[in-house]
Legacy VTK file of the C-alpha trace (Angstrom):
# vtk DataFile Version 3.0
C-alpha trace
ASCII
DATASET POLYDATA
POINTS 60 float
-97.980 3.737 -17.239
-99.803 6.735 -16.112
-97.792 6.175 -12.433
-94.622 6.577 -14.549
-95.609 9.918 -16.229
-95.032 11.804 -12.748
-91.561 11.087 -12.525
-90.886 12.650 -16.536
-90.671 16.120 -14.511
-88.441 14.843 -12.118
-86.203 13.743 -15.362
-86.433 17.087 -16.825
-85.074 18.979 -13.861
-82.119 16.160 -13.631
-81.242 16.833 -17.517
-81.450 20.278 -16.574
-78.421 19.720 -13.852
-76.674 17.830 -16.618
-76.780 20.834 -19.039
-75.556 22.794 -16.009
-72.755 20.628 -15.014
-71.564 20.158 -18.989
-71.719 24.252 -19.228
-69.676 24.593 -16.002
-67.140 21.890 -17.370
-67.143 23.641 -20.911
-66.270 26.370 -19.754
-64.117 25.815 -16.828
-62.280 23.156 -18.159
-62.682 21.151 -15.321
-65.095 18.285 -15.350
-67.025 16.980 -12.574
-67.339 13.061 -12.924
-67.855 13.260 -17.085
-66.692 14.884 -19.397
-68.918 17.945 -21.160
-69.954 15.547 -24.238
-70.792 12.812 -21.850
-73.121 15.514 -20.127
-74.341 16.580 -23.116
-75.647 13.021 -24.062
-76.620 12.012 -20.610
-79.232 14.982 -20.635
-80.026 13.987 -23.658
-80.976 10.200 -23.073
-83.290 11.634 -19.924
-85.132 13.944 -21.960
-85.985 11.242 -24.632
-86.962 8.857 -21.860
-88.976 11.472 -19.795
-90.992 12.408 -23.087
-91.311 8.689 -23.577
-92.920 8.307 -20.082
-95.243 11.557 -20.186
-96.636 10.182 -24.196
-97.268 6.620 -22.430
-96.821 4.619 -25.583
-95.922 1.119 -25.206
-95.560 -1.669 -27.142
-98.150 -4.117 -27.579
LINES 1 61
60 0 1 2 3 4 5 6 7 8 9 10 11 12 13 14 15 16 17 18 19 20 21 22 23 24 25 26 27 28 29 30 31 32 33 34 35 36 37 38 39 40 41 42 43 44 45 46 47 48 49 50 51 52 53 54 55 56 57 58 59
């Protein structure tokens, strides 16, 4: 698992460009691919599963 954990930062700079892209399309009102919401959640999804990674817990 510990080969996983490098690729959480990777994950948080990607959910970073998510937040960007549902601010731009929140405020724009135009969306690029997805909707602001679906941003929203997609950043949130990596961030869970990027802190899952960098913890290492799995089940047994």
């Amino acid at each position: 698992m510990k080969e996983l954990a490098k690729y959480a930062d990777y994950l948080f700079v990607l959910s970073f460009a998510g937040l960007v892209l549902a601010a731009y399309g929140a405020f724009t009102g135009s969306d690029i691919w997805l909707a602001s919401s679906q941003w929203t959640t997609v950043s949130i999804g990596m961030v869970l599963y990027a802190l899952y990674m960098k913890t290492g817990r799995t089940a047994k």
